[in-house]
C-alpha positions as CSV (number, residue, x, y, z in Angstrom):
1,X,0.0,0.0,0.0
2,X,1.5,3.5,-1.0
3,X,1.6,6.4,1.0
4,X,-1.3,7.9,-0.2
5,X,-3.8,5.0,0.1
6,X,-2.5,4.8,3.8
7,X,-3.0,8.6,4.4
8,X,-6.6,8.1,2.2
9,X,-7.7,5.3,5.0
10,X,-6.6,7.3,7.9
11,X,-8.3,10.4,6.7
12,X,-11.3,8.3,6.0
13,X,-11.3,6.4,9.5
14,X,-11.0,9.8,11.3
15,X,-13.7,11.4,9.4
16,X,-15.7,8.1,10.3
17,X,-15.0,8.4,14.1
18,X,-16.1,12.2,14.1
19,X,-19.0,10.8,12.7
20,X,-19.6,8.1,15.1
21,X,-18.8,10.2,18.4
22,X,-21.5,12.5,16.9
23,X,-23.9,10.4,16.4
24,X,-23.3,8.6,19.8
25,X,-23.8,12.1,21.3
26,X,-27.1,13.0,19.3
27,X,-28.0,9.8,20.5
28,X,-27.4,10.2,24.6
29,X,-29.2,13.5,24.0
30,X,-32.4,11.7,22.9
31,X,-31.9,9.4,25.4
32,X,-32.1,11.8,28.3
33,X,-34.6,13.8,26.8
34,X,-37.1,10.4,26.8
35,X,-35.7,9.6,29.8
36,X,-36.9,13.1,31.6
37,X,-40.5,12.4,30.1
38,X,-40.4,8.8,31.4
39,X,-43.5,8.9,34.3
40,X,-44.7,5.9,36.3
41,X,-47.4,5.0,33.6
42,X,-44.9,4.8,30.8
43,X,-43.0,1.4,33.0
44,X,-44.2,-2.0,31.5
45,X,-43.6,-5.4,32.7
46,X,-43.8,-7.3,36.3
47,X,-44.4,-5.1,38.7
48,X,-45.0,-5.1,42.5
49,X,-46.0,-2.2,43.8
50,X,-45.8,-1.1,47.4
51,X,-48.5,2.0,48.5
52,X,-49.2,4.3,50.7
53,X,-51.4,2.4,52.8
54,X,-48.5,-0.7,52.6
55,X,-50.2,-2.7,50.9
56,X,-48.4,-4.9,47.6
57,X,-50.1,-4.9,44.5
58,X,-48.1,-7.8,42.0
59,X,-49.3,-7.6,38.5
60,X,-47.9,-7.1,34.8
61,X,-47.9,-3.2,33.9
62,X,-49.1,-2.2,30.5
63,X,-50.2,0.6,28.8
64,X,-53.4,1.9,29.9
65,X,-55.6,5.1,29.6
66,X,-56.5,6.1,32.8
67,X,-54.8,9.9,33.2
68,X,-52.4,9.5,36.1
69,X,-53.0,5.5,36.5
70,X,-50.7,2.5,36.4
71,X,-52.7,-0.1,34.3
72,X,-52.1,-3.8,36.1
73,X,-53.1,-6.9,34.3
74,X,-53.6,-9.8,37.3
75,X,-52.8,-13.4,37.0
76,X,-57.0,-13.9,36.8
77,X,-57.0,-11.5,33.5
78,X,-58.9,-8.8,35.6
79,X,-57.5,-5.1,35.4
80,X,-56.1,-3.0,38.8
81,X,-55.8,0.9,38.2
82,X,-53.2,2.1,40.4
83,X,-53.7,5.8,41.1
84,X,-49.3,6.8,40.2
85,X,-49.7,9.5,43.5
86,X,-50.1,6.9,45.7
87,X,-47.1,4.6,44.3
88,X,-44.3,4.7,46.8
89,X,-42.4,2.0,45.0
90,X,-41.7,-0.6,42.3
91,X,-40.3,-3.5,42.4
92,X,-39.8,-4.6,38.9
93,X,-40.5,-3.5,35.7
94,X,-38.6,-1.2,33.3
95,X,-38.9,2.6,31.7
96,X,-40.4,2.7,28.7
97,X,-40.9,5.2,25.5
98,X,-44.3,6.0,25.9
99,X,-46.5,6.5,22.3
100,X,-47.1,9.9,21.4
101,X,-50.5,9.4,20.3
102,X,-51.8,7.8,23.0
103,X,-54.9,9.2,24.4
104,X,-56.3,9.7,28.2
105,X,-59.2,9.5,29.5
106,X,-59.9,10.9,32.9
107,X,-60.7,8.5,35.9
108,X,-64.1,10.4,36.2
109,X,-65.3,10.2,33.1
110,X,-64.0,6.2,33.6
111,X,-66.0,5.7,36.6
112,X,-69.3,7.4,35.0
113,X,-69.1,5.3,31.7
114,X,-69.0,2.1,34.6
115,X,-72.2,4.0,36.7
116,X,-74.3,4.3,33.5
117,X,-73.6,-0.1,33.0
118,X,-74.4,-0.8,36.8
119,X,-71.1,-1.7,37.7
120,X,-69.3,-3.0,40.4
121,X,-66.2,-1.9,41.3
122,X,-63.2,-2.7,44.6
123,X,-61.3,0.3,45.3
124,X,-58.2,0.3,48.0
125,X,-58.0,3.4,49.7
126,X,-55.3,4.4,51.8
127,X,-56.2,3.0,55.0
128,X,-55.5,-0.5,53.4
129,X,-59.1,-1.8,52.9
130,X,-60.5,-2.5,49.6
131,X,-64.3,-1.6,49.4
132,X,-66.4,-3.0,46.8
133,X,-70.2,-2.6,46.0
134,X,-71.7,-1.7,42.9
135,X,-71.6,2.5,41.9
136,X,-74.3,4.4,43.0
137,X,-72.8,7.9,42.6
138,X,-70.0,9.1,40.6
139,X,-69.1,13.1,41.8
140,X,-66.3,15.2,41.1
141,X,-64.5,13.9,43.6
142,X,-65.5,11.1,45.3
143,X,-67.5,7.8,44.4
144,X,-70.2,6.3,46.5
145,X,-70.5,2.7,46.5
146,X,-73.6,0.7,47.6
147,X,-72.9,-2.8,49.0
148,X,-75.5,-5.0,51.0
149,X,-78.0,-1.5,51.6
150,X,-75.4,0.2,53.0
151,X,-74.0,3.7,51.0
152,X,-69.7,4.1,51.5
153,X,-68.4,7.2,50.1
154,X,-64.6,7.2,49.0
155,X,-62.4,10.1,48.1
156,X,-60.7,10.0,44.8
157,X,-57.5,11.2,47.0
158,X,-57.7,8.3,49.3
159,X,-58.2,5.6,46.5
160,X,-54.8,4.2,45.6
161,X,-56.5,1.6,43.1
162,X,-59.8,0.4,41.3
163,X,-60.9,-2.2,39.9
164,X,-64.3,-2.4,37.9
165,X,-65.8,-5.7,37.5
């Protein structure tokens, strides 16, 4: 190999390194931007999660639609929604890009869509007990549940999780 073929491949490797530092760099940069939009929601896989209240909730995290909820698919194929204010931690599970077109409904509008069908529903609130009954009330902020005659009103900021069903 002459002397300018070897001066050619060095140029050409060192022009090629440039190019790979900046794409490396361009690259980080994404990856801390996701990472800074990365919420609770956007984790997927096996999850146990520990609340407020202490209680563990083990499930598989997926994406969901409730605004603000951790969607958990149970071993029985039922759905938990775990309010993400109330998380205190995972165990489990890893971050994940979260689709920009994805859409949210509101747990209100959630739990009025499950009133108008007569539903029942268990919600945890923070004092550890799940309550279930079927909805007899849906407010702006607070549910009342009817189970056996008896009317329970629940907070939406002392639910940690609901399941309807």
């Amino acid at each position: 190999m002459d002397t300018t073929d070897r001066l050619w491949l060095e140029a050409q490797a060192s022009a090629q390194t440039g190019i790979d530092a900046d794409t490396r760099e361009e690259a980080y940069e994404v990856f801390v931007a996701e990472a800074a939009r990365c919420r609770l929601v956007d984790r997927r896989g096996s999850v146990s999660l520990r609340m407020r209240s202490g209680t563990v909730i083990r499930g598989r995290q997926a994406e969901g639609d409730v605004e603000g909820h951790l969607h958990l698919e149970m071993d029985d194929a039922t759905v938990v929604q775990v309010c993400a204010e109330q998380v205190v931690v995972i165990g489990g599970g890893a971050a994940c890009l979260r689709r920009e077109d994805a859409s949210w409904r509101t747990l209100t509008s959630c739990l009025r869509d499950a009133w108008s069908d007569t539903c029942t529903i268990r919600v945890l609130a923070t004092d550890g007990v799940w309550r279930h009954g079927e909805i007899d009330f849906v407010g702006a902020d607070h549910v009342t549940l009817r189970a056996d005659g008896t009317l329970v009103t629940v907070a939406f900021q002392a639910a940690e999780a609901w399941q309807l069903g």
